[in-house]
N, C-alpha and C positions, 0 to 999 in steps of 0.2 A: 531587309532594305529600308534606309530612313524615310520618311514621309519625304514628299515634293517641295514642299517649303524648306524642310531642315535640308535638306539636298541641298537647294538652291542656294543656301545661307552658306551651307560649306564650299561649294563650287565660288562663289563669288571670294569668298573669302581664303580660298588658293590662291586665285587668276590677280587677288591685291596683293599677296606675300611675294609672286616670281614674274618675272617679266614677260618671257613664254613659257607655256605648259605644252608637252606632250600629248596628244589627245589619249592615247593608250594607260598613260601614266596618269593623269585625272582619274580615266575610269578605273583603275588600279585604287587608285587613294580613295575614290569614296566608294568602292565597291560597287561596281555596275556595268553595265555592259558600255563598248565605245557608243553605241547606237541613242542609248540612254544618255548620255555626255550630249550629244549631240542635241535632242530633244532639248535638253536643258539650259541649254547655250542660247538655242531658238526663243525658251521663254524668257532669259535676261534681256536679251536683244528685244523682245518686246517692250519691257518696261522701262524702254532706254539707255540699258548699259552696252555703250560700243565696243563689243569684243569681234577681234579679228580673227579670223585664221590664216593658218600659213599652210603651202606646202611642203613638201619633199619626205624621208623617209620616217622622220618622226614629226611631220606633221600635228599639226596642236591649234591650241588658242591662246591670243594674248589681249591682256583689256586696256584698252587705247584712252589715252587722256582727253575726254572733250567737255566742250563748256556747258554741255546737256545733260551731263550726267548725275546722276536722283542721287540721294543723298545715302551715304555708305551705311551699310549695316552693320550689327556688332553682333559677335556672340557677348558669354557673360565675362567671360575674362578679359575680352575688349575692353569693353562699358566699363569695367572696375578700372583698369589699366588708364584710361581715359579720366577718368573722374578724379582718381589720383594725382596723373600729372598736371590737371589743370588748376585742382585744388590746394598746389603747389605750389604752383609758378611762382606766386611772391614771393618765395623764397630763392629763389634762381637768379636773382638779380639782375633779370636779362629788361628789366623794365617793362613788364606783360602781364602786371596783375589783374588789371579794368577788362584789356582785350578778353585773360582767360577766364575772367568770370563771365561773362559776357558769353562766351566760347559754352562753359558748359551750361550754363541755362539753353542756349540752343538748340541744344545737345540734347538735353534731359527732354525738352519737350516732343523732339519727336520718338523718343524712345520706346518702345510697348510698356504697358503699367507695369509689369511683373519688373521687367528692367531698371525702369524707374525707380521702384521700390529698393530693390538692393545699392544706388547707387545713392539713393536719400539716405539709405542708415550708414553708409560712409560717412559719415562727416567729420571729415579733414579741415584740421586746422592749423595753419604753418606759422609757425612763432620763429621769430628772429633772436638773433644774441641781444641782450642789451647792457647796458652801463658804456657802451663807446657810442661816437658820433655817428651821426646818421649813416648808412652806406650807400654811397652812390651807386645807381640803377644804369645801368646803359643803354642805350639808345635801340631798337630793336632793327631799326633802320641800318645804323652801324654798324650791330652784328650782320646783317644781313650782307653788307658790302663786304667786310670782312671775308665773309663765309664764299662768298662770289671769286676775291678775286685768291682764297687757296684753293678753291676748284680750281679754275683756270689757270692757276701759276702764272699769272701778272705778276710783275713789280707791282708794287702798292706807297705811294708818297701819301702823307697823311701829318696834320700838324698835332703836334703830344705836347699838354699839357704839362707843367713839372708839379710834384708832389705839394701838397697843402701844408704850406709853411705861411709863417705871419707873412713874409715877403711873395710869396707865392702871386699874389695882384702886381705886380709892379714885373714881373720875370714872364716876357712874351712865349708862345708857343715854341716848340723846336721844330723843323721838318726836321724828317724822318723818310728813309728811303728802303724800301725792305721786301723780301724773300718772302711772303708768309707764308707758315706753313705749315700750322693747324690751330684750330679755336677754342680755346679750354675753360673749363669752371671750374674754380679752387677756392673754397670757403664762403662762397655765397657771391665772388668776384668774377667775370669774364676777362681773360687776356688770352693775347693774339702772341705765338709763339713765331719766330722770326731771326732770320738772318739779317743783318744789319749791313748792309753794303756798304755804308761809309765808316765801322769800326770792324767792318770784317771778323765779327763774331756774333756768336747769337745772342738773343736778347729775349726777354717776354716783354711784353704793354700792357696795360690797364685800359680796357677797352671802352672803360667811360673816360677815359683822357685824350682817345680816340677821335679828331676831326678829319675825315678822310681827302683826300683829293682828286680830282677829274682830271684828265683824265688819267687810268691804270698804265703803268709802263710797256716794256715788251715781256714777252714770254721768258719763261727760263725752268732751266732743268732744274728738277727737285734733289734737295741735300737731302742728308739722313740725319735726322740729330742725335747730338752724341749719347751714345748707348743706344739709339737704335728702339726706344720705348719712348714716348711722347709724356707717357704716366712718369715716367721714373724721372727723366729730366726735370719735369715742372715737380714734382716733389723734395728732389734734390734743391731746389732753386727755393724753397718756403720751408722745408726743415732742415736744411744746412747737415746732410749727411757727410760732408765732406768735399764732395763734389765741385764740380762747374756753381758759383754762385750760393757756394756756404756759408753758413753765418758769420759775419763778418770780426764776429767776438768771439773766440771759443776759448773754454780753460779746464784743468783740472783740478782736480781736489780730493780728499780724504775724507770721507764721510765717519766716525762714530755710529756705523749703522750698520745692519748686515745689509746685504743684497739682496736678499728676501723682503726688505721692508720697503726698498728703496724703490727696485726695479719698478712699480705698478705703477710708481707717481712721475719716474724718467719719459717721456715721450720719445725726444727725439737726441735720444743721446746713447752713452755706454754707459752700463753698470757692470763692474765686475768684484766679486771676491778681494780682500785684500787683508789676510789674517783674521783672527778670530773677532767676529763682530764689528769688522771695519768693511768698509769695499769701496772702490777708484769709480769716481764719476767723471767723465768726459762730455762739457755742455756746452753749446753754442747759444747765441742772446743777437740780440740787434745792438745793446748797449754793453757797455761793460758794469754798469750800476745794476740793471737788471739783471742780468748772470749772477751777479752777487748776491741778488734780492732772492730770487730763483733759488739759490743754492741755499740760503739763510732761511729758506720754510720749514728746512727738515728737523729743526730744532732740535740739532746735536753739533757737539765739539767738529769743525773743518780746520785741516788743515790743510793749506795751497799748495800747490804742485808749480802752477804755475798759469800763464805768465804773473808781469810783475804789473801790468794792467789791472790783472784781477784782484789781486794783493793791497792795489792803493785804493782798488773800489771798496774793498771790505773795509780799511780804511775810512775813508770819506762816510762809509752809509754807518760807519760804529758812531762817527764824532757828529751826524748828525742826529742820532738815535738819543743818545748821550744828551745833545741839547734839547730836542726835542723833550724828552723824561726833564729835567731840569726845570726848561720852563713849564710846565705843565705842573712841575710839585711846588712853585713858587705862586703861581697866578692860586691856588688851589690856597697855600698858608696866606695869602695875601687876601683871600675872601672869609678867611677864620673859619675853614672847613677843618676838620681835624685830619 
């Protein structure tokens, strides 16, 4: 039988994982008599944790939300778990880096030393991409309305920013009237996934573009989104599988390459075989210059399949290559370099 303390750590730390426990089923889990449960229950209840019981024929305990309640205990794979995700958060982009440092210093101080110890040789440190513009953080507020009103299935009015263009200052907010209907993280970004009730399709938002409105609309019955996976949608929707919200540029082409060399560096595209040391790339881009650019890494003979977008990009990006080399060998003879 475990000592009194590690009991107690385990039994608390049931009564946080499930809403009601069986009282039979407790003392099952940590091996002890129901009588023993009981005793043990009596000692939480001392030290302030408000656990209930219930009757009838599986009768049990449940541990009730109150303002007096001492501060939660970890085992060790809590504390690691904990330490992690806070030593995180900056990366989350949910705008929570201050709050979760903040958060585990807290944390660490009341910990036991032995705890402490393991959770100081963690040290986590979240680095961000860089060479692009800053990424904007979201408001933790906003998620937090967000998140409110796809519990509840309200309507949700809310004013949206439009994307960061030079004109971007001068182009007022849109409302927006919407379904939402779950809240996701996609490359360091928060968006709010949603039925769009005035273009009667779905949509995803950028949840730091996100200004919400008061109040929430009426209730309403939840859609299923298409395919029925919340993951697969919002992935369809940033790597252009094809799908609802594909890349807006897609083309082919004949690579001088086998498929073996090709396949590792394709992400989100098709590679396939295409006779002896050639194989068919199918790639989508946001641009068509980029697609271009994209397909011009692999530094072998392409031949286009098509469309004829991709065709005048290759184009455009050879004649600017072209001058670019040009002027470069002129400024170069022009300074008496050899």
């Amino acid at each position: 039988m475990p000592k009194t303390s590690a009991r107690l750590l385990a039994l608390l730390s049931l009564l946080q994982a499930r809403r009601e426990w069986p009282g039979q089923l407790l003392a099952e889990r940590l091996e002890v008599s129901p009588r023993t449960v009981r005793r043990d229950v009596d000692r939480l209840r001392e030290l302030g944790y408000p656990i209930a019981a219930f009757k009838g024929p599986d009768g049990g305990y449940r541990l009730d939300a109150g303002a007096r309640l001492p501060p939660l205990l970890f085992d060790d794979d809590q504390a690691v778990a904990l330490a992690v995700a806070l030593g995180t958060a900056t990366a989350t982009g949910a705008g929570i880096g201050e709050a979760a440092a903040r958060a585990l210093t807290t944390v660490r101080q009341v910990m036991p030393a032995r705890l402490r110890h393991r959770v100081d040789a963690l040290d986590v440190t979240a680095v961000e991409r860089t060479g692009g513009p800053p990424r904007p953080q979201a408001d933790p507020r906003v998620l937090l309305a967000l998140s409110d009103a796809v519990r509840v299935q309200e309507v949700l009015r809310f004013d949206y920013s439009p994307g960061y263009t030079p004109a971007a200052d001068d182009v007022p907010p849109v409302v927006r009237r919407v379904e939402p209907h779950r809240l996701v993280t996609w490359g360091g970004r928060w968006y709010l996934v949603a039925w769009d009730l005035d273009r009667e399709d779905w949509r995803t938002f950028r949840a730091d573009r996100i200004a919400p409105r008061t109040p929430t609309g009426p209730r309403f019955t939840a859609r299923e989104v298409p395919g029925g996976d919340v993951a697969a949608f919002v992935a369809a929707r940033f790597q252009g599988s094809g799908g609802p919200g594909a890349w807006p540029c897609r083309g082919e082409v004949i690579l001088d390459a086998p498929a073996s060399a090709v396949a590792g560096h394709i992400r989100d595209g098709i590679v396939e075989e295409h006779g002896r040391d050639r194989c068919r790339v199918v790639l989508g881009a946001w641009s068509w210059p980029g697609l271009a650019a994209a397909l011009g890494r692999f530094d072998v003979d392409i031949e286009v399949v098509g469309p004829d977008e991709l065709r005048n990009s290759f184009a455009d990006l050879a004649r600017r290559f072209a001058l670019a080399a040009g002027r470069g060998h002129r400024d170069a003879a022009g300074s008496g370099a050899p």
